[in-house]
PATIVO-29761 format. One line per 2 residues: for each residue x, y, z of C-alpha. Coordinates in nm, 3 decimals. Layout:
N
X,Y,Z ~ ...
END
This chain:
519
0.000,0.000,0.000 ~ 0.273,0.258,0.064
0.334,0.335,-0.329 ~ -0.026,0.470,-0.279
0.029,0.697,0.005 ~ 0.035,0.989,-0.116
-0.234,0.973,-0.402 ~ -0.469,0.865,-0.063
-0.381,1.199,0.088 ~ -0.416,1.428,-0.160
-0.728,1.247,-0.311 ~ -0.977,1.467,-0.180
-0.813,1.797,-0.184 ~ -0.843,1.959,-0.488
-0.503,2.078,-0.617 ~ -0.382,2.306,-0.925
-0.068,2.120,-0.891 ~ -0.067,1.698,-0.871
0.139,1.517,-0.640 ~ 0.266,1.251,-0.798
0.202,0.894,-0.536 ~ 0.515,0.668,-0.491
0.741,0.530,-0.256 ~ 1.023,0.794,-0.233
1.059,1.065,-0.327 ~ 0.767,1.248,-0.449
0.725,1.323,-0.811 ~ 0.737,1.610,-0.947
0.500,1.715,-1.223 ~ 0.385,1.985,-1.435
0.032,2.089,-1.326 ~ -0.245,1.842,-1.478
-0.450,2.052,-1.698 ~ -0.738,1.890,-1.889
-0.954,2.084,-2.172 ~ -1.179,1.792,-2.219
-1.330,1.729,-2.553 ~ -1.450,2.079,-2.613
-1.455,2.160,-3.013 ~ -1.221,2.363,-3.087
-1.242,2.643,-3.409 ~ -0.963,2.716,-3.635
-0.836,3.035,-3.524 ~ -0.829,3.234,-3.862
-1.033,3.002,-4.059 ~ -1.344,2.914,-3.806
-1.264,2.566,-3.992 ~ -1.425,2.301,-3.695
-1.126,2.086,-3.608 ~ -1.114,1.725,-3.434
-1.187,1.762,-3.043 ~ -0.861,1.794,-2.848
-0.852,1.433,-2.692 ~ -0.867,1.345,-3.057
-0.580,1.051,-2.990 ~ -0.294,0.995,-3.275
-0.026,0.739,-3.263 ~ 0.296,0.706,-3.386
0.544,0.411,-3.471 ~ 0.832,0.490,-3.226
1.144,0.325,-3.207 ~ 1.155,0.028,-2.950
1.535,0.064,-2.945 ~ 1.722,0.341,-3.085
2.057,0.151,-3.051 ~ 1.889,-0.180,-3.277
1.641,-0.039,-3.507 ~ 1.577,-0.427,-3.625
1.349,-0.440,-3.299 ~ 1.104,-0.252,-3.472
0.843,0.001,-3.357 ~ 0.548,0.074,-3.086
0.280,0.301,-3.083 ~ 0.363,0.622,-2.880
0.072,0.815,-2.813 ~ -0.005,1.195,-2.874
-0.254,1.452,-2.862 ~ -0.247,1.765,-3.101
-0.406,2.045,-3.217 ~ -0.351,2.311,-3.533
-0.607,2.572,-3.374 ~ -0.332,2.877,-3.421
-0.141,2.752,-3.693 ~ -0.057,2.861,-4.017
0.133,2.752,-4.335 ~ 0.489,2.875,-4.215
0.378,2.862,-3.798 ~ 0.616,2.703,-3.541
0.592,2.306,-3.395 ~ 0.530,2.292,-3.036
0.624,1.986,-2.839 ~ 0.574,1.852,-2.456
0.555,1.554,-2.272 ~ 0.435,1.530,-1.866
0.723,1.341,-1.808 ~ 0.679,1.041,-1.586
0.310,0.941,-1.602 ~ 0.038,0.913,-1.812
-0.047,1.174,-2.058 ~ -0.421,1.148,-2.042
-0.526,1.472,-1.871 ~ -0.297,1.721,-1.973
-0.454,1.841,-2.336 ~ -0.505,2.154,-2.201
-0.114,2.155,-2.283 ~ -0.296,2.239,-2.623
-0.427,2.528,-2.574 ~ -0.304,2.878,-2.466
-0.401,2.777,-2.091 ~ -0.090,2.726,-2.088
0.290,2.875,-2.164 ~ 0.300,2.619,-2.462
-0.052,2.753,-2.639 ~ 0.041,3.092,-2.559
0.342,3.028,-2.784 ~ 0.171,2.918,-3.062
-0.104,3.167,-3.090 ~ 0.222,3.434,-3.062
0.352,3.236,-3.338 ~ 0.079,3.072,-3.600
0.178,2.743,-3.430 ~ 0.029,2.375,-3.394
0.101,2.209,-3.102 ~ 0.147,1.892,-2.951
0.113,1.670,-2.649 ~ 0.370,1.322,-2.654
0.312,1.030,-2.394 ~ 0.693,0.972,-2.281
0.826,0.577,-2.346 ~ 0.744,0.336,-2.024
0.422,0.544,-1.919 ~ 0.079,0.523,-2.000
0.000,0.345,-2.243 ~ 0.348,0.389,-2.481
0.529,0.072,-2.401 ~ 0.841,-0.017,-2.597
0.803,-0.371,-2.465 ~ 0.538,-0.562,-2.286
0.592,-0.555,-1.902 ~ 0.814,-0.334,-1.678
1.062,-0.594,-1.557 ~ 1.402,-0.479,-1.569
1.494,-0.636,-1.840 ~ 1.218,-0.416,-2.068
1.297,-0.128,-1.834 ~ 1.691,-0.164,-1.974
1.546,0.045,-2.220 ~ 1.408,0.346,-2.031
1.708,0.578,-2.011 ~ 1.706,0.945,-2.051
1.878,0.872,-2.369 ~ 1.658,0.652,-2.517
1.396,0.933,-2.441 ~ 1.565,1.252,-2.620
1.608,1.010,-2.909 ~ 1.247,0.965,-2.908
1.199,1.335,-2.915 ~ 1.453,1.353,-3.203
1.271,1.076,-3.406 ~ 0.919,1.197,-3.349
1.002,1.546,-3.497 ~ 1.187,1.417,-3.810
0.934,1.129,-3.898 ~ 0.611,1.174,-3.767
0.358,1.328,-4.005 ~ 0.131,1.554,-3.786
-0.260,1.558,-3.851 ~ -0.349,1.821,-4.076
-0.324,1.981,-4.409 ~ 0.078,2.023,-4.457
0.159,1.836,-4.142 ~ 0.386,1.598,-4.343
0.618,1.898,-4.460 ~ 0.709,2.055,-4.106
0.939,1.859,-3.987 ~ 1.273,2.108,-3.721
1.474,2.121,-4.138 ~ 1.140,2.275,-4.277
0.977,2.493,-3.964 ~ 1.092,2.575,-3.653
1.040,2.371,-3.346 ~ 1.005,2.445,-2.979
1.039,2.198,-2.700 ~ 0.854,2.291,-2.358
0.865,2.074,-2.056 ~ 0.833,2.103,-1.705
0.995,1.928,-1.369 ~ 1.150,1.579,-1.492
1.030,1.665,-1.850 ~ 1.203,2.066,-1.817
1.541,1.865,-1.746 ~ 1.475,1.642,-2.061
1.397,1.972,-2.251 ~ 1.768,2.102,-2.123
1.915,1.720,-2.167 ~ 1.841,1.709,-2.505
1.928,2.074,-2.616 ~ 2.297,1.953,-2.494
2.291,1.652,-2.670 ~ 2.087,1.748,-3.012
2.210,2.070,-3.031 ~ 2.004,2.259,-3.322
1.731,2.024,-3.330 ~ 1.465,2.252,-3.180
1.474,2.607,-3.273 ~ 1.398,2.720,-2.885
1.349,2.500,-2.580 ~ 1.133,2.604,-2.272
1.232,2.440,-1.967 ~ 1.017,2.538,-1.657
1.165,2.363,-1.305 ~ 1.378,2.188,-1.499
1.593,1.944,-1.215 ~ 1.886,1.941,-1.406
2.124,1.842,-1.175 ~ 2.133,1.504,-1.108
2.161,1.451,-0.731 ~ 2.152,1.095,-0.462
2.119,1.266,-0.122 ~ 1.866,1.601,-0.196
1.834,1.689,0.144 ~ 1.788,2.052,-0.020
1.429,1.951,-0.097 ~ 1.313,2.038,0.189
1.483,2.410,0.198 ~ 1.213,2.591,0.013
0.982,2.502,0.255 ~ 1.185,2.514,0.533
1.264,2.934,0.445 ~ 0.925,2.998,0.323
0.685,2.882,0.570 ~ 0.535,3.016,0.834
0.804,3.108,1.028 ~ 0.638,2.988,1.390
0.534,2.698,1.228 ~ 0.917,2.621,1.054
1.078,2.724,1.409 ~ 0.844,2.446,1.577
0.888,2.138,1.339 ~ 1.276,2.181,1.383
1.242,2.178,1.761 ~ 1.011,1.933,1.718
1.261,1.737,1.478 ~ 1.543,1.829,1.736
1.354,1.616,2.048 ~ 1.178,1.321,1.852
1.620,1.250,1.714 ~ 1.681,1.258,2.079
1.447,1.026,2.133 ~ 1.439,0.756,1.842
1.897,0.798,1.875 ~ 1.847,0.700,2.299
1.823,0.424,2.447 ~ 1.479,0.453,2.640
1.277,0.189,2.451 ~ 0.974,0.316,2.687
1.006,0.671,2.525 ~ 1.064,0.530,2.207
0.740,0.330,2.218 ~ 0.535,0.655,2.335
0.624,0.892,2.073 ~ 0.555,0.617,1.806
0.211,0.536,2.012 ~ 0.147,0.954,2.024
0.111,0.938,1.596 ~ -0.087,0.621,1.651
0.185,0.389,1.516 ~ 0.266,0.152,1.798
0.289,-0.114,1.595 ~ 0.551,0.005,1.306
0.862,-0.184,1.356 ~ 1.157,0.016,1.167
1.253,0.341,1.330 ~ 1.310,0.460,0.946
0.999,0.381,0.846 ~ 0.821,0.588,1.148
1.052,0.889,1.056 ~ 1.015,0.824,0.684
0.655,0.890,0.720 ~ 0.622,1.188,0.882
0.756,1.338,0.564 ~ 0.413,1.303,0.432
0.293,1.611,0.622 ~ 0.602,1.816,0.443
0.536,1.653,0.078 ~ 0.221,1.866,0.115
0.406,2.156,0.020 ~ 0.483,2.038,-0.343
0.082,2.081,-0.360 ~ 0.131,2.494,-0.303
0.032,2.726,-0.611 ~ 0.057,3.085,-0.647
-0.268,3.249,-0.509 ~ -0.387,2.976,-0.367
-0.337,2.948,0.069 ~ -0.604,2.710,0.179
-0.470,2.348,0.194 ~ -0.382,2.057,0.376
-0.040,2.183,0.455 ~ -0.142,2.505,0.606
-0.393,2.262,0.822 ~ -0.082,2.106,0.941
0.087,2.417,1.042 ~ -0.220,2.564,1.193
-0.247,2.222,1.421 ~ 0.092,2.339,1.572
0.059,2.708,1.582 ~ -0.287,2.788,1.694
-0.459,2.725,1.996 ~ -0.827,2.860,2.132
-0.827,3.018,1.795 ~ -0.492,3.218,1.885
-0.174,3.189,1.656 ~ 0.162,3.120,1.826
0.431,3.415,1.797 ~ 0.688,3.439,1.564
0.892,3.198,1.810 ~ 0.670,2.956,1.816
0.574,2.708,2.109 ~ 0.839,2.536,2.173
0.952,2.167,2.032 ~ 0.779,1.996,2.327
0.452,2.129,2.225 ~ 0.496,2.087,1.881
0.591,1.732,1.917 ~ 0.297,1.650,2.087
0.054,1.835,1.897 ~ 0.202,1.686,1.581
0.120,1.327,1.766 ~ -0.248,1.474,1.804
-0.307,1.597,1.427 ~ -0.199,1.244,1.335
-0.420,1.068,1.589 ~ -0.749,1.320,1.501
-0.760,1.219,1.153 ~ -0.459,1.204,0.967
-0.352,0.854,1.021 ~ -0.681,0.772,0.910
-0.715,0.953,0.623 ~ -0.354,0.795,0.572
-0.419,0.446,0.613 ~ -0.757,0.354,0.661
-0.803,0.079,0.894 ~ -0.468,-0.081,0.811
-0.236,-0.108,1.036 ~ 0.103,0.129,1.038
0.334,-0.165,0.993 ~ 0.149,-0.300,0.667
0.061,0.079,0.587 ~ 0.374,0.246,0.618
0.646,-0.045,0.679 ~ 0.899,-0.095,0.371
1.057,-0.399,0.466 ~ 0.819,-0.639,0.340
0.957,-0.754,0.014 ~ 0.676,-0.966,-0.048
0.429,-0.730,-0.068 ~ 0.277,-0.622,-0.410
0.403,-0.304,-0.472 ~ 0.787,-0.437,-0.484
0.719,-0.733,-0.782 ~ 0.423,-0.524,-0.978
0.584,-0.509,-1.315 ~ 0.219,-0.505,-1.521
0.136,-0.222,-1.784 ~ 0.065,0.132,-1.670
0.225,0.120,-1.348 ~ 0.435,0.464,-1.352
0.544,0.481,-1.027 ~ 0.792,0.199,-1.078
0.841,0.312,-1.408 ~ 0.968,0.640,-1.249
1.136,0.441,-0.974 ~ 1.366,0.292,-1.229
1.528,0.648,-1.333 ~ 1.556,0.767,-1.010
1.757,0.446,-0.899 ~ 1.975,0.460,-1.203
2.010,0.784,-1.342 ~ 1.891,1.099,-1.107
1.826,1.026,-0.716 ~ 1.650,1.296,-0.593
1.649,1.132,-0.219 ~ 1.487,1.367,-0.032
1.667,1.306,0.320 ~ 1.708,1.526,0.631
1.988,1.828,0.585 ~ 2.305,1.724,0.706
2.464,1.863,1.080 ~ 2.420,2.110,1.208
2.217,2.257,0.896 ~ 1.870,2.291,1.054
1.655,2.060,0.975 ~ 1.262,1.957,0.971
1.335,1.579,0.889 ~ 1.476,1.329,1.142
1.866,1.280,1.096 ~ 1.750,0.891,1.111
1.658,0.968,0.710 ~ 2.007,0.890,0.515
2.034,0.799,0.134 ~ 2.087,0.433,0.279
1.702,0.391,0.315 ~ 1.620,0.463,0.000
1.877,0.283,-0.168 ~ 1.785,-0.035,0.010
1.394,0.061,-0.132 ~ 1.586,0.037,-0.492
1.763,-0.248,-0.394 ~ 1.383,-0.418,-0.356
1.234,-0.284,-0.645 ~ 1.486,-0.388,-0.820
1.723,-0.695,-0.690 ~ 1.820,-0.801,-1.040
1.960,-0.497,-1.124 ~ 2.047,-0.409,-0.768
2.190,-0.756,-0.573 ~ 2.340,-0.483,-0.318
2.177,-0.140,-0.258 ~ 2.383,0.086,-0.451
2.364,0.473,-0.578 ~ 2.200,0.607,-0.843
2.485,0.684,-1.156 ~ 2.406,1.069,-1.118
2.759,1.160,-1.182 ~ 2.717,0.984,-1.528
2.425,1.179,-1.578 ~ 2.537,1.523,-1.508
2.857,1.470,-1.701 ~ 2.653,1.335,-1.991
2.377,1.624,-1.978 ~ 2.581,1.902,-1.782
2.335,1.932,-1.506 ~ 2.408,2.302,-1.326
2.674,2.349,-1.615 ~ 2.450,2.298,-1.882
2.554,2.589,-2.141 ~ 2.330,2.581,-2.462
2.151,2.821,-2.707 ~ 1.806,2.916,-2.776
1.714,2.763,-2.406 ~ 1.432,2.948,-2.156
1.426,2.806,-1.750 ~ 1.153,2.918,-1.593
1.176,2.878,-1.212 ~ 1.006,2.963,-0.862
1.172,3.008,-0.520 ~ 0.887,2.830,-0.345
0.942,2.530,-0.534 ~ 1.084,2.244,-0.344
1.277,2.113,-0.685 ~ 1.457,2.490,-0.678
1.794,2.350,-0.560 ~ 1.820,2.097,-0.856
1.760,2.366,-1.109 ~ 2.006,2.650,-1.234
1.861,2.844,-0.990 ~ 1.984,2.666,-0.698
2.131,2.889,-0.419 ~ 2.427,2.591,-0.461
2.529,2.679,-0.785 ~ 2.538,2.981,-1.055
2.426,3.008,-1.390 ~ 2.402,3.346,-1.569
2.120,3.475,-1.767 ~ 2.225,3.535,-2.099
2.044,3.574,-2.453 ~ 2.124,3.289,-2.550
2.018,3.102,-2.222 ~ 1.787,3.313,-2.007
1.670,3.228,-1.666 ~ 1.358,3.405,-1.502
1.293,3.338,-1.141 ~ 0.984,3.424,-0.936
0.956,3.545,-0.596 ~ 0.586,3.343,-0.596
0.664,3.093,-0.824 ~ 0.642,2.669,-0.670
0.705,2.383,-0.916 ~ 0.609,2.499,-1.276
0.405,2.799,-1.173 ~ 0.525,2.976,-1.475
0.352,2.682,-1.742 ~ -0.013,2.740,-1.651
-0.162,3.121,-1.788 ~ -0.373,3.166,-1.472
-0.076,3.160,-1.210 ~ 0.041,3.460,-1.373
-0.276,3.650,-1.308 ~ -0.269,3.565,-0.947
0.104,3.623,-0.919 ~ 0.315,3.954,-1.045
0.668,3.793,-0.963 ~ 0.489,3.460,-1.209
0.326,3.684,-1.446 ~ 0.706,3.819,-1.541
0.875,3.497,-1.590 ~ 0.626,3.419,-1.805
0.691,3.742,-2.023 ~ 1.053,3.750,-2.014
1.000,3.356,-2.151 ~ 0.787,3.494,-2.420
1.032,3.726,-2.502 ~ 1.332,3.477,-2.523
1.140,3.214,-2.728 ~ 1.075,3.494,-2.997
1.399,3.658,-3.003 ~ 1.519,3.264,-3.045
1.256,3.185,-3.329 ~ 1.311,3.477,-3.476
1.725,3.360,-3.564 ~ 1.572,3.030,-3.705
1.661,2.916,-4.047 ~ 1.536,2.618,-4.253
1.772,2.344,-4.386 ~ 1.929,2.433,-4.717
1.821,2.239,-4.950 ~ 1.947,1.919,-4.945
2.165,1.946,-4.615
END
């Protein structure tokens, strides 16, 4: 049950942005947006054109490296509603789930639409290999999943914009040598918009890459920084007091305290230590869930259930680690364990050590959390552990990159006989992670967003903002504020990352040339 965790807890609050359910760590994902099956108009035309769930498929390569394995069908969504003879190519993919729900990447509800009606464009919605329904190969053991790499992925990219023949009248002249092409992703799918400007240099006339996690990192403690800074400050003070006692307790030796606190959250009966830290992150994940303009939520509940008493908010000081300890016990106990776990109990709900259970040995169709699982145990990490002493901290020192290795180890145990670390150095040297230096490339980022450290805006690293690679950052931004229209009409510091992106991508289309003839 724990892959499901999260999905549970977010089910029934309604959220611009999705949290992605799985093991660890949480997913990050562009915001779902869905335009249904409206009809849509030609822009200049009124021509009536197919409805936008309208689904196309296209063969894709099973394995770039062996063409002689033949093709599947990769699924995509796309409309022409702005374009004109001459009009740019517009291309996304979520990333690491399915791509039902987000045609409303079509349309100019988003940074991507906005693009093409600036620019007479068509654009286009791709379902990204291993997700969905866009298998390469019939399962996800790890001998199909072999072939889920980031490479394999940009080569898709590359392959779908010089061979596919796009659904309407001219759409088999346009491929990136006949019209210009811009690539727009965001979170996972922003970093594969970066990864494959470095390695297919020219290919897309401009890239837009909004919370693009480009750098490639096992322990991301940093995760947790954002929120840490930007939260109520009372309510930030408290959970690292808070964090501060429970270490002192679960690190002692008093197995009568240790049962109490564990008993206080209502989970007597969990066995591992790291699995009873481990899931107190839950009440943190909830921050991923933030959007510009939007303050009621479940993790503002949380903080509340610390900071305010007989209707009274604590002081900028808080109350004090003792209090916050046990009135983070209480919240649990009143409802959120139950909401949690139903009427399973914490061992079976939130235990990890159980390789038997289902969600280790599910390798069936469709199942994108270990799909997701795979790349961040080879390729990217993204561990989201406590900071390391004596950096504050508002998760238990207990949670090291060991734990989640081992949770690889079990997904995994043919690749993995022995826990071991994701490759991440491989992938930053192959895709440049912070270093990444290319042309005709947008990031789009937030400060709020919990992904900010693995992006070129991390406070680790520096990046400048060039005209040839600009970088916008918003005061009010989270994780891929800047792709949906609205959050820049709730949001000034939003709003302006948005235009400065706007800007780029036309100053970048506007140096595009087609192939010579015969090149």
């Amino acid at each position: 049950m724990m892959l499901h965790l999260l999905a549970a807890l977010f089910a029934a609050v309604p959220l611009a942005q999705c949290v992605r359910r799985g093991a660890t760590p949480p997913l990050p994902l562009p915001p779902r947006i869905s335009a249904g099956d409206g009809a849509r108009l030609h822009a200049q035309s009124g021509e009536q054109l197919p409805p936008l769930d309208t689904l196309y498929t296209f063969d894709q390569l099973i394995d770039h490296n062996n063409p002689s394995l033949g093709t599947f069908q990769q699924r995509y969504w796309s409309t022409w509603e702005y374009y004109k003879p001459g009009g740019v190519i517009i291309l996304t993919t979520p990333g690491e789930t399915t791509a039902d729900g987000y045609t409303g990447y079509l349309t100019n509800d988003t940074i991507n639409g906005q693009i093409a009606q600036a620019h007479n464009g068509a654009t286009i919605v791709l379902e990204h290999r291993f997700y969905g329904q866009s298998n390469p190969l019939p399962d996800l053991s790890v001998e199909s999943l072999r072939l889920h790499t980031i490479q394999q992925a940009i080569d898709d990219l590359e392959y779908f914009a010089k061979n596919v023949k796009l659904p309407f009248p001219g759409g088999d002249q346009v491929g990136p040598d006949k019209a210009p092409w811009v690539l727009i992703g965001g979170s996972y799918a922003g970093a594969l918009t970066a990864f494959t400007n470095v390695n297919k240099p020219g290919l897309f006339a401009a890239s837009y890459a909004s919370s693009a996690v480009v750098e490639s990192i096992t322990d991301f403690w940093a995760y947790f920084e954002p929120e840490r800074q930007h939260m109520p400050q009372n309510c930030s003070l408290d959970l690292q007091a808070a964090i501060t006692r429970l270490d002192s307790i679960l690190m002692g030796k008093n197995q009568t305290a240790i049962d109490a606190v564990k008993a206080s959250f209502g989970m007597d009966d969990i066995v591992h230590l790291d699995d009873f830290a481990g899931a107190l992150k839950y009440n943190l994940y909830a921050w991923q869930a933030l959007a510009p303009g939007e303050d009621a939520s479940i993790f503002y509940d949380f903080c509340d259930a610390l900071e305010v008493v007989d209707g009274v908010n604590a002081g900028p000081k808080g109350r004090g680690g003792e209090y916050a300890l046990a009135a983070w016990g209480k919240y649990w106990t009143d409802g959120y364990y139950a909401g949690l776990c139903g009427d399973w109990d914490a061992e079976s709900c939130l235990g990890s050590y159980d390789t038997s259970a289902s969600y280790w040995t599910d390798t069936s169709l469709g199942n994108d959390d270990r799909s997701w699982m795979w790349v961040v145990c080879t390729e990217m990490g993204f561990f989201p552990e406590s900071a390391p002493s004596p950096h504050p901290t508002i998760v238990s020192r207990i949670m090291q990159p060991s734990y989640d290795e081992r949770l690889c180890q079990q997904y995994f145990p043919t690749a993995f006989p022995q826990p071991t670390a994701p490759q991440v150095e491989r992938t930053n040297q192959a895709y440049e992670g912070w270093n990444v230096q290319t042309k005709h490339l947008y990031f789009g980022n937030g400060q709020r967003d919990p992904w900010l450290y693995a992006t070129v805006s991390s406070p680790f690293t520096y990046v400048p903002d060039m005209p040839e690679q600009s970088i916008g950052l918003s005061a009010g931004g989270f994780h891929c504020s800047d792709l949906a229209t609205w959050y820049g009409e709730v949001d000034a510091t939003v709003l302006a990352v948005q235009e400065k992106g706007l800007a780029a991508i036309t100053r970048y289309l506007a140096e595009w040339k087609p192939a010579k003839t015969g090149a």
